[in-house]
N, CA, C and O atoms as a GROMACS GRO file, in nm:
protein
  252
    1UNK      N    1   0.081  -0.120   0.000
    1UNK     CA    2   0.000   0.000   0.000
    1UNK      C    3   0.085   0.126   0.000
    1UNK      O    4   0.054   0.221  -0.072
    2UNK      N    5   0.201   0.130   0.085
    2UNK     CA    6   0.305   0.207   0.035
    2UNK      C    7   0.321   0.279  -0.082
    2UNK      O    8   0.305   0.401  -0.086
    3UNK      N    9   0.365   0.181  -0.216
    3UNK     CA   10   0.374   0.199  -0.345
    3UNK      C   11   0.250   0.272  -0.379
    3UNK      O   12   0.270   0.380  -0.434
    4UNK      N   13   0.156   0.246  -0.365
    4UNK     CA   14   0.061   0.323  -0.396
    4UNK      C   15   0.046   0.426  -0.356
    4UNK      O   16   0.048   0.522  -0.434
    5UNK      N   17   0.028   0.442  -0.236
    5UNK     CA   18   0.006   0.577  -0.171
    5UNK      C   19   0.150   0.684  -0.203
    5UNK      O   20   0.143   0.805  -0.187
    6UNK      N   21   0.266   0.619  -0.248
    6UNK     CA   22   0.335   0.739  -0.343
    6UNK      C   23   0.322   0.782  -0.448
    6UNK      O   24   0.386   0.879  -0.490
    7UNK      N   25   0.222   0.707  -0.521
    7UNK     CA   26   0.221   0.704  -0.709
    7UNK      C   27   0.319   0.603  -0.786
    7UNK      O   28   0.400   0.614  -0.878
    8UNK      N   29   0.271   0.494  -0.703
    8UNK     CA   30   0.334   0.404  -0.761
    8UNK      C   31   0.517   0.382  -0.761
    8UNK      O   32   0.594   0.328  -0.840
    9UNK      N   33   0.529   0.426  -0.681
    9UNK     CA   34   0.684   0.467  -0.618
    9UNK      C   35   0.800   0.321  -0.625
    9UNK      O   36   0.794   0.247  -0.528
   10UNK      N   37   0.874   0.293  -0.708
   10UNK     CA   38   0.921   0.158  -0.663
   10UNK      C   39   0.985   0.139  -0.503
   10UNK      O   40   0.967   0.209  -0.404
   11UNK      N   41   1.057   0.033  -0.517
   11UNK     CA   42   1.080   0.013  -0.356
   11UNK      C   43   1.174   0.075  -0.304
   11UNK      O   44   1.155   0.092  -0.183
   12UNK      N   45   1.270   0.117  -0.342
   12UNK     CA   46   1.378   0.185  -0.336
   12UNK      C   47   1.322   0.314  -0.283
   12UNK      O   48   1.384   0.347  -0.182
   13UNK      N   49   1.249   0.380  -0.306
   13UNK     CA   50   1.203   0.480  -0.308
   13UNK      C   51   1.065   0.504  -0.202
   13UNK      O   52   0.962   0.564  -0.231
   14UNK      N   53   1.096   0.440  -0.079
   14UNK     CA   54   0.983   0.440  -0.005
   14UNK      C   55   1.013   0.456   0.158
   14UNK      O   56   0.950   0.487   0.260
   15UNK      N   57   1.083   0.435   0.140
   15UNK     CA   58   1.161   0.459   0.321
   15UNK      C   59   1.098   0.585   0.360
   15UNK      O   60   1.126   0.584   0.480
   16UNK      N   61   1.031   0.693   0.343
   16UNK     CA   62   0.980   0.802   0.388
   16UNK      C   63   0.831   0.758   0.432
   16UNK      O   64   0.770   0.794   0.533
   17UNK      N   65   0.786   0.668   0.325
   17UNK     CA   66   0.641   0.659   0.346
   17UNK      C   67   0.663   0.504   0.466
   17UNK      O   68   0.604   0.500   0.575
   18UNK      N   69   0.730   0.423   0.430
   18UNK     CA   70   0.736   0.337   0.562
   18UNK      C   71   0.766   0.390   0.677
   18UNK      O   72   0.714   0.332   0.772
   19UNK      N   73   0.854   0.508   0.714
   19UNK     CA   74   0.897   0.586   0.849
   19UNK      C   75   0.728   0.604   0.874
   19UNK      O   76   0.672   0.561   0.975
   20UNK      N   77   0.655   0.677   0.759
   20UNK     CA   78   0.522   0.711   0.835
   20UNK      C   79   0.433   0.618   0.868
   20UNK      O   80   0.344   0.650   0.947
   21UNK      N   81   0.437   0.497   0.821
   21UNK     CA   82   0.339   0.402   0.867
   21UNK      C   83   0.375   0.373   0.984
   21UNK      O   84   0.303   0.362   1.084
   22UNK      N   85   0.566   0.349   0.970
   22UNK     CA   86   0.553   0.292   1.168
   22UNK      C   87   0.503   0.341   1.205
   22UNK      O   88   0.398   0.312   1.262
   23UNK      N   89   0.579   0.499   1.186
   23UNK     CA   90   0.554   0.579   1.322
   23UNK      C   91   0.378   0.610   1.350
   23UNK      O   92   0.327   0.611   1.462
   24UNK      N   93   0.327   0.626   1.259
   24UNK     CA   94   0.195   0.602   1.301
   24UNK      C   95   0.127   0.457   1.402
   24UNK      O   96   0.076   0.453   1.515
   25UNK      N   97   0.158   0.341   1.291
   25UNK     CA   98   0.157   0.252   1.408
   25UNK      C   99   0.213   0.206   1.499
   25UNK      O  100   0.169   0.104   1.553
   26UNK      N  101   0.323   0.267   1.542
   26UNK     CA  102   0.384   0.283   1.708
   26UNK      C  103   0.301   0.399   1.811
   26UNK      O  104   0.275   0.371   1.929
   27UNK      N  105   0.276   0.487   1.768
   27UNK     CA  106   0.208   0.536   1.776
   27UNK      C  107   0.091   0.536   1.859
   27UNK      O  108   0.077   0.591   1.968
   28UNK      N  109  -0.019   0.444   1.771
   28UNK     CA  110  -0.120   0.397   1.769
   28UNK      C  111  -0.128   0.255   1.866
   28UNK      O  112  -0.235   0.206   1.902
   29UNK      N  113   0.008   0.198   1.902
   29UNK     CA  114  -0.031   0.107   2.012
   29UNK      C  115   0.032  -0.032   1.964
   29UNK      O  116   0.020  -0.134   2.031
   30UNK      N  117   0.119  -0.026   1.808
   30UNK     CA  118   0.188  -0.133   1.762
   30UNK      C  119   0.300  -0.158   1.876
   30UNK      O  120   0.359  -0.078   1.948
   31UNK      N  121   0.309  -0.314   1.865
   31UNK     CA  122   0.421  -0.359   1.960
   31UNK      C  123   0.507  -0.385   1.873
   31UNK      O  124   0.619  -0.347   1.907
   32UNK      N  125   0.500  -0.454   1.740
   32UNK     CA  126   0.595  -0.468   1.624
   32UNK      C  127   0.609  -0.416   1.511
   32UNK      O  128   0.514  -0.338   1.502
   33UNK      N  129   0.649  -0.412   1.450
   33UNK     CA  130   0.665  -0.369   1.277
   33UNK      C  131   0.770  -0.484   1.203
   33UNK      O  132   0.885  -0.510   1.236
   34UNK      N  133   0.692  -0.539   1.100
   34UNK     CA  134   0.792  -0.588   1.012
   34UNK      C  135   0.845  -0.448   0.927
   34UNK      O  136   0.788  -0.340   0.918
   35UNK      N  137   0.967  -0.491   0.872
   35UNK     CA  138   1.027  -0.397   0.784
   35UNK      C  139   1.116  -0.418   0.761
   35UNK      O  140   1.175  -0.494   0.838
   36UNK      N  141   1.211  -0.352   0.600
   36UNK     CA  142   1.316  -0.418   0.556
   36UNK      C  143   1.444  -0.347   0.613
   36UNK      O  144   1.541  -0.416   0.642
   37UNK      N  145   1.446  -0.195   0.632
   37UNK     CA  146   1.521  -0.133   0.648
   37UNK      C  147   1.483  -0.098   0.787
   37UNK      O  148   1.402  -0.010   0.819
   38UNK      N  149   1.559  -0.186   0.874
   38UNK     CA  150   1.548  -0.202   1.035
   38UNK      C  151   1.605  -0.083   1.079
   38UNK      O  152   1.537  -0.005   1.146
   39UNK      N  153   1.750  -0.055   1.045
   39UNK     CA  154   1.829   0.041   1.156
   39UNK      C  155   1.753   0.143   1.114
   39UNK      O  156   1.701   0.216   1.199
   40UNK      N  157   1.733   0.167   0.980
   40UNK     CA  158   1.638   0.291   0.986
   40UNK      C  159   1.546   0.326   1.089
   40UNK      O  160   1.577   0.411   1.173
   41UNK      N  161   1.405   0.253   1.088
   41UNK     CA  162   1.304   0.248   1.121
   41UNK      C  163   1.321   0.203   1.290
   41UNK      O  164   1.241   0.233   1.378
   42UNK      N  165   1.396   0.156   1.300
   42UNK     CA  166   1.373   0.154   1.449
   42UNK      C  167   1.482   0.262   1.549
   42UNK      O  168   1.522   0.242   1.664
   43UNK      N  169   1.510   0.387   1.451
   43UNK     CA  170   1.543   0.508   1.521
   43UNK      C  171   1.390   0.566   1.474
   43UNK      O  172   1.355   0.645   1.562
   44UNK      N  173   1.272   0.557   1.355
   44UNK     CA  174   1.159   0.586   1.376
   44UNK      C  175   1.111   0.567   1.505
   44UNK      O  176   1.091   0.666   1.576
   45UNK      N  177   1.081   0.406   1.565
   45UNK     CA  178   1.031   0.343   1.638
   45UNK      C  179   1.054   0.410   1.789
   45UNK      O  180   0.982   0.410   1.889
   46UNK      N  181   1.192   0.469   1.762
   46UNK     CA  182   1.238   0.525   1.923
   46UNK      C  183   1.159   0.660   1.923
   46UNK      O  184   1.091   0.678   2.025
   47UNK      N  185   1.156   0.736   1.850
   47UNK     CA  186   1.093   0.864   1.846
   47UNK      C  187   0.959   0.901   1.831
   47UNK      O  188   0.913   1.012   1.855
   48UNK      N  189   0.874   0.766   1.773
   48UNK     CA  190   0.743   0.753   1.804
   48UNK      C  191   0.722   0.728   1.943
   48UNK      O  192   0.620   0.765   2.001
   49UNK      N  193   0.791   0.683   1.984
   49UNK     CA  194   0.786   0.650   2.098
   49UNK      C  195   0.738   0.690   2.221
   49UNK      O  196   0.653   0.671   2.308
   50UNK      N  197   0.852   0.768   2.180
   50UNK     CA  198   0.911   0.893   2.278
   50UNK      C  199   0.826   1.014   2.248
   50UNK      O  200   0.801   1.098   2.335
   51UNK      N  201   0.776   1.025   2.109
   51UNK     CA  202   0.669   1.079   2.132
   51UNK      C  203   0.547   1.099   2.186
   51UNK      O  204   0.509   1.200   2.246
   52UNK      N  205   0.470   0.972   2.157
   52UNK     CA  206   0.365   0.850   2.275
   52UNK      C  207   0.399   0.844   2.428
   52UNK      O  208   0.308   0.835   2.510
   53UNK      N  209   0.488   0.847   2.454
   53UNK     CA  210   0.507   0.903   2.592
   53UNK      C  211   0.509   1.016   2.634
   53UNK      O  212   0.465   1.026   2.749
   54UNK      N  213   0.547   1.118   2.583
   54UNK     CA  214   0.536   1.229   2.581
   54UNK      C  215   0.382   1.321   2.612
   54UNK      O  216   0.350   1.400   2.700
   55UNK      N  217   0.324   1.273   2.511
   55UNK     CA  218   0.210   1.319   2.493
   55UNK      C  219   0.132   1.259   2.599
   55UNK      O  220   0.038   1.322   2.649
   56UNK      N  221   0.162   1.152   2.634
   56UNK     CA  222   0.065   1.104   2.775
   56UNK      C  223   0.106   1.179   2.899
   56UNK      O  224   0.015   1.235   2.960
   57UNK      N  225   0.219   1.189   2.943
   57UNK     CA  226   0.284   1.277   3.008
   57UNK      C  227   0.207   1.412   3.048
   57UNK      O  228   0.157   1.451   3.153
   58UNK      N  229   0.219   1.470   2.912
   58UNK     CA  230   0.144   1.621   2.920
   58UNK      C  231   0.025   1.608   2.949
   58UNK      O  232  -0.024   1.667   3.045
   59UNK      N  233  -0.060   1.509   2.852
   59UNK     CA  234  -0.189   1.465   2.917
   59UNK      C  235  -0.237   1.462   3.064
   59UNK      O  236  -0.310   1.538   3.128
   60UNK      N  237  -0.177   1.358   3.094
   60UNK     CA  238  -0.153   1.352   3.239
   60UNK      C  239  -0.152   1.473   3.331
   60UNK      O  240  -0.222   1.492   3.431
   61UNK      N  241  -0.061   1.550   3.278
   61UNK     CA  242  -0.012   1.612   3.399
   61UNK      C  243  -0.127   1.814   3.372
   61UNK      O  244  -0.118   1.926   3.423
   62UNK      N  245  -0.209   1.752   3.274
   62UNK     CA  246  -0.345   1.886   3.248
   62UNK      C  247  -0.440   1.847   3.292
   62UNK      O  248  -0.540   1.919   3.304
   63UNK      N  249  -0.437   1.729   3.327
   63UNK     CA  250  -0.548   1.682   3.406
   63UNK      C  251  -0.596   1.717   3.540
   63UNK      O  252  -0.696   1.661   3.586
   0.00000   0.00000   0.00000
């Protein structure tokens, strides 16, 4: 779905739109991600993260 959602983008050419799926589904409450380009994506994975914590944090603490 990737490929598509760039315009047909080959694979080479997709590491931007996979950063956004993790990070959306880390995000969203994913515990895993398959993916090809690991070291990449799992400096995504840390910063979704860390974002997701973050934001609960602040949450939290307006409450």
């Amino acid at each position: 779905f990737i490929g598509i959602a760039l315009g047909n983008a080959p694979a080479q050419e997709r590491l931007e739109g996979t950063a956004a799926a993790v990070a959306l589904s880390v995000y969203n409450g994913a515990d895993i991600v398959r993916v090809h380009d690991v070291k990449e994506m799992a400096r995504v994975v840390r910063v979704a993260d860390a974002i997701k914590r973050e934001t609960f944090l602040m949450q939290r603490d307006l409450a």
